[in-house]
N, C-alpha and C positions, 0 to 999 in steps of 0.2 A: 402590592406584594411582589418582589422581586424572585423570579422564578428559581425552582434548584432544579437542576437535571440529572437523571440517573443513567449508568452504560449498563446495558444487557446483555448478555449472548443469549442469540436466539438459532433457532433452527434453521436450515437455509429456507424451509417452507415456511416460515414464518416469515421470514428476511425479505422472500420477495414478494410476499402481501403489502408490506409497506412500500420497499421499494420500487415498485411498478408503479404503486401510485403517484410518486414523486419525483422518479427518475424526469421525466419530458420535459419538467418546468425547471427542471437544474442544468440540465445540459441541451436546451433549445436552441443558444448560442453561438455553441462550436461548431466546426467545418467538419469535424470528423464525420465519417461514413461507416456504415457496416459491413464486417469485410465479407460478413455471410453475403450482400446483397451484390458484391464481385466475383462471385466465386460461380465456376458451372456446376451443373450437375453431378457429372461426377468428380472435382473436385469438392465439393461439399458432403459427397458421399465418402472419398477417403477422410476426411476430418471427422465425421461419424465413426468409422472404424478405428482411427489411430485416439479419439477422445474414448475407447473404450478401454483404453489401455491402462487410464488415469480417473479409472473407477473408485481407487479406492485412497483417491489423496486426500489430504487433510483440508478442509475448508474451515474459515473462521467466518462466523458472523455478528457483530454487533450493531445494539440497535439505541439511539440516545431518547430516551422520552424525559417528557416534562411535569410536574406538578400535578397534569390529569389525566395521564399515560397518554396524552398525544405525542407518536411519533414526529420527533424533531429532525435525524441525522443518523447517516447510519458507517458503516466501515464493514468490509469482507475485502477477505484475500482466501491463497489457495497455497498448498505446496507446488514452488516447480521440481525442486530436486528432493535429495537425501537432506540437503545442509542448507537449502534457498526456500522460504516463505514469499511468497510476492503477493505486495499490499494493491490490489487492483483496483478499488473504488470506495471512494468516502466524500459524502456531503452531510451540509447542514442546510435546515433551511434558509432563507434568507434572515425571516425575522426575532431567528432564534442564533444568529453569528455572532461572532465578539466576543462570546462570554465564557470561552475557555471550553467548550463542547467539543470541538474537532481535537485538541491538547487533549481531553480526556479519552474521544474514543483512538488518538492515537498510542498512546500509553496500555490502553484495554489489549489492542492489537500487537503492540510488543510482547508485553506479559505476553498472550495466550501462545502468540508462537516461538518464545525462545519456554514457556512449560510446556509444550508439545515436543520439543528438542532441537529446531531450527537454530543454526548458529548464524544467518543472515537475513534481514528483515530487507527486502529490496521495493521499489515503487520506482513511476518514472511519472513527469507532470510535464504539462506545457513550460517553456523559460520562462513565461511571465505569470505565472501563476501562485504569486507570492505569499496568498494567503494560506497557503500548503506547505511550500519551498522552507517558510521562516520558519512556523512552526517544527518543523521536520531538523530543521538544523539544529533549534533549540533542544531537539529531542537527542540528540550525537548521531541524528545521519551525516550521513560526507556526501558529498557528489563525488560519483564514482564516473560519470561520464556523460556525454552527451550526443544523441539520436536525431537525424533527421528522419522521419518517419510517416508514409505517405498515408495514412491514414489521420495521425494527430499535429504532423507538422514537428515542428524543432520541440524535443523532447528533454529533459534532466535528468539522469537515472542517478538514485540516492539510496544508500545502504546501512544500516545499521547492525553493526558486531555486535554478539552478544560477548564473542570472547574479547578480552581486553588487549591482549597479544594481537590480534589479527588487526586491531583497529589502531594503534600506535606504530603497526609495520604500514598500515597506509598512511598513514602522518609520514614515514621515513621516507615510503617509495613516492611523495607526491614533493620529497624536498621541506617538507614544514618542521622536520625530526632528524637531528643529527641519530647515528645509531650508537645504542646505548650497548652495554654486555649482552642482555637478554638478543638482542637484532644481531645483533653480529655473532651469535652463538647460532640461534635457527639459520642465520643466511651463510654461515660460514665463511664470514669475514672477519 
């Protein structure tokens, strides 16, 4: 029987019942390090005090189960701003990959933050990390830029407009868009 798989939103206390279990055997790999375990004492205490400031931002979390509610895959982000979402971490399992489960919970994670009111869906990925990168493009991110970043190494940062306007003025401002009336009326050219 060929599996079906379902997207959830879950709680973040549910979220990282699963994900603690899984998290080590997905990301054993990478050179990243945690930046809590650079940091001194008291700068680990001011990030306590200025993370209490962002008590009360929006978190998304989705969780992909299979056939017999075994967790497969999962996706959460956070608000950074007023009008920014950022998609911070999403896996699947290994033996549950290919079948269209990360396309679903990336779709899960648009919806929920452009119905919460987010006009920019943002994440950033290793360069070679295509299994992310393609699908993401597929979805109408852009790459908005790129990070060397001592923690993850050469970074991709990719964005997703909800508004259609802001997303056809980055097609102009990167050269791929001649500007139409609508561009030259906001840009006042």
């Amino acid at each position: 029987m060929i599996p079906t798989y379902k997207i959830v939103q879950l709680t973040s206390e549910e979220f990282n019942l699963h994900y603690n279990k899984h998290k080590d055997s997905l990301f054993d790999y990478d050179h990243s390090y945690l930046l809590w375990e650079a940091l001194s004492e008291k700068e680990l205490e001011s990030v306590k005090r200025l993370r209490k400031n962002l008590n009360e931002r929006v978190e998304l979390y989705f969780g992909a189960f299979d056939n017999d509610d075994n967790f497969v895959g999962w996706s959460w982000g956070f608000q950074e701003s007023s009008v920014n979402f950022y998609m911070a971490n999403s896996a699947v399992l290994e033996n549950h990959r290919r079948r269209g489960i990360y396309s679903s919970l990336l779709r899960a994670m648009i919806k929920g933050a452009i119905d919460e009111g987010f006009q920019v869906v943002t994440s950033r990925h290793n360069a070679t990390n295509n299994s992310v990168l393609i699908p993401k493009l597929k979805e109408n991110f852009i790459i908005s830029k790129m990070e060397l970043d001592d923690i993850f190494g050469v970074l991709i940062h990719l964005h997703y407009y909800a508004n259609t306007t802001r997303r056809k003025i980055m097609d102009y401002r990167s050269g791929q868009l001649k500007p139409d009336d609508q561009i030259k009326k906001l840009l006042k050219i």
